[in-house]
Structure formats: C-alpha cells, structure tokens
Wavefront OBJ file of the C-alpha trace (Angstrom):
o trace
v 19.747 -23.315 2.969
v 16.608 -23.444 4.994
v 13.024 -23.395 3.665
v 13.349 -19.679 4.925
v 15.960 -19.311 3.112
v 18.862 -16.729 4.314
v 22.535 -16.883 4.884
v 25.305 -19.060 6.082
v 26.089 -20.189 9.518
v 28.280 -18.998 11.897
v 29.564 -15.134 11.850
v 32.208 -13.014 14.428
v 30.833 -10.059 16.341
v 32.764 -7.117 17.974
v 30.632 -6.532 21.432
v 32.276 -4.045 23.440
v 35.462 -4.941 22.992
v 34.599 -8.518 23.297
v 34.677 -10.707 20.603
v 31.864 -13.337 19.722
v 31.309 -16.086 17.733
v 27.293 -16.639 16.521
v 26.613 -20.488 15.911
v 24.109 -21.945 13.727
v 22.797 -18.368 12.876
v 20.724 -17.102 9.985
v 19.905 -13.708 8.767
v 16.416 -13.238 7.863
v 14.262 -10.883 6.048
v 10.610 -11.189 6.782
v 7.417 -8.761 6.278
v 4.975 -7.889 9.169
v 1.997 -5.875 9.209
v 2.107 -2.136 10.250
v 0.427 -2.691 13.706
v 2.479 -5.910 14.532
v 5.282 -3.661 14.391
v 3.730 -0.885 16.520
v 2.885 -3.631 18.903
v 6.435 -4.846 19.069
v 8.080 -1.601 18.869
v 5.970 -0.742 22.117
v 7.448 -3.690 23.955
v 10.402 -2.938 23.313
v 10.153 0.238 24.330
v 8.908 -0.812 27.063
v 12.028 -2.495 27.844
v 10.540 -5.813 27.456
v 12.801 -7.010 24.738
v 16.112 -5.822 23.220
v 14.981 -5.386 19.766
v 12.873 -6.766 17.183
v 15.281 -10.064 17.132
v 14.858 -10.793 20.263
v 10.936 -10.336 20.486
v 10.608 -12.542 17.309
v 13.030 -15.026 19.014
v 11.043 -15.153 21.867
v 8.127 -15.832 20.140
v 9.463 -18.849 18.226
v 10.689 -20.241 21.442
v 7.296 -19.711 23.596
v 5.478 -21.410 20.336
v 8.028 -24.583 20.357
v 7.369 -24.657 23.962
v 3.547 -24.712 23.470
v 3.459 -26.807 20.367
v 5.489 -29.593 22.701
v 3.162 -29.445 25.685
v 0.060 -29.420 23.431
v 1.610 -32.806 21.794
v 2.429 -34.101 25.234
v -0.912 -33.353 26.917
v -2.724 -35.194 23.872
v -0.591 -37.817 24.078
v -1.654 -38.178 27.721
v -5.812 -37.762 26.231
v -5.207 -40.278 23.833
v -3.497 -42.626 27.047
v -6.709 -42.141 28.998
v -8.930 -42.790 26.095
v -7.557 -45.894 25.317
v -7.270 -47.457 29.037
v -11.537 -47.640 28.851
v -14.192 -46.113 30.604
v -16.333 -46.464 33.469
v -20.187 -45.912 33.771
v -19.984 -43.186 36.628
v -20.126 -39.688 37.263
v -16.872 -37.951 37.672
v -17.773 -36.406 40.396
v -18.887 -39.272 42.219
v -15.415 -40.873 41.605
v -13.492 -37.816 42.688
v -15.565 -38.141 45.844
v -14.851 -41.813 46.214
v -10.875 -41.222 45.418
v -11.262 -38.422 48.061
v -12.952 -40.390 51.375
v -10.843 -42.839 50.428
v -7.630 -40.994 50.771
v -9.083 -39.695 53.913
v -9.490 -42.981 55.088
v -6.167 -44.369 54.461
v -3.938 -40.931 55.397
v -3.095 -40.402 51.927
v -2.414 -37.030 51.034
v -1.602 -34.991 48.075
v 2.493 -35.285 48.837
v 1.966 -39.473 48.305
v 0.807 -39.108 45.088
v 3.150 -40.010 42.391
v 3.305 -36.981 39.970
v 3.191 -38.363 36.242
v 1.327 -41.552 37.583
v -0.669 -42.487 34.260
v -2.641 -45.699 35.774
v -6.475 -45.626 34.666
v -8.791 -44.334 37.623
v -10.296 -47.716 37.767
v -7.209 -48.931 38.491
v -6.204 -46.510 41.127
v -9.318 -47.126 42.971
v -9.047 -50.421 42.822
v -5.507 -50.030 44.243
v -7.315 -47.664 46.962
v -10.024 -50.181 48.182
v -7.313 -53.353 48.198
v -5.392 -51.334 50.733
v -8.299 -50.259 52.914
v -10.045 -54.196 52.513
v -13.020 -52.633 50.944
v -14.415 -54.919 47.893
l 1 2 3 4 5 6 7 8 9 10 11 12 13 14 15 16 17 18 19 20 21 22 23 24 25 26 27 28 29 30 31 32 33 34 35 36 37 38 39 40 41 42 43 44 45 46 47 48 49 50 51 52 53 54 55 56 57 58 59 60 61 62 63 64 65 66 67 68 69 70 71 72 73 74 75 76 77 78 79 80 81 82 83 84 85 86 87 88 89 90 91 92 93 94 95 96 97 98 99 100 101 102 103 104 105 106 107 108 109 110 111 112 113 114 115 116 117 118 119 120 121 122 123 124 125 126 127 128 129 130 131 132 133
C-alpha cells in the first residue's frame, strides 16, 4: 500500500458493453475544501473534464510535468553558473552575438537547439570563423 494508502491494483469494468481492465489503479478518498469543489464542479460542468477523477488526474499530471521542467531548467542554471562569467553587459553581448551572425549569414535555423556551450565560448567560436581576434 501506498503512503496514500487505498486499495489493490488492477480491477474489471463493464463500459458499454465493453469490458476493461484498470492497471496499476488505486481508489482514493481525499477531503477538499468547499470552494475547490465548486471550482471543479464548474469545470466540469463546463465540459472541461469528465468528472472529479479526471480533473484531479489532470492536475497530478500537469504538476509532474512542471515539477520535471522546473528540475530541468535549474539543472541548465546551475550548467551556466558553473561554466564562469564574463565582465560585460548582457546586452552588449547579445549585440555582439547578433552583428556577428549578421556578418557570417547565420540565422536562427543554424542554431543548434539544446546547445549548452558557455557564451564565451560561442563567441569565441563566432569571431574564429569570421578571423576577428
């Protein structure tokens, strides 16, 4: 049993005439405020959601989703943290990165999506390809 506690896994449905099979499935009882349920109610009414299972469902789901990408993007942060910094303004080195791309015919489709590299390092890629020191 789960720390939420609840029933066994698995369980057989009748839908329509079809038959079902639930997997990994747990029955739970929880409690939630008056005007949480008003609020859910109304989206459901709305025709937003199903039922209450599915709005709660939902809501785990979008919160795994955002817990992930929160992890992920500090992961990233704590990437460009650690590769140093540089003495400059940032707008000054978007405006470098820019003319430079100008200059060379890069545009937005040649960048690598994902690239991590420092910006030092990507400007220093930059000016070794245009012979600028």
């Amino acid at each position: 049993m789960g720390i939420l506690g609840g029933g066994g896994k698995g369980g057989g449905f009748d839908f329509g005439g079809k038959a079902g099979y639930f997997v990994d499935m747990t029955k739970l009882g929880i409690a939630i405020a008056d005007d949480d349920i008003g609020w859910a109610e109304a989206r459901i009414a709305a025709g937003e959601y199903a039922n209450i299972d599915a709005y709660v469902s939902q809501l785990i789901r979008r919160d795994r989703a955002e817990s992930e990408e929160t992890a992920w993007l500090q992961a990233e942060i704590d990437k460009g943290r650690a590769s140093g910094l540089i003495n400059r303004d940032a707008s000054e080195v978007l405006h470098e990165v820019i003319a430079l791309s100008k200059l060379l015919g890069i545009g937005t489709n040649d960048i690598t999506a994902g690239d991590t590299a420092p910006a030092r390092e990507v400007i220093a890629r930059l000016k070794t390809k245009a012979n600028i020191a």
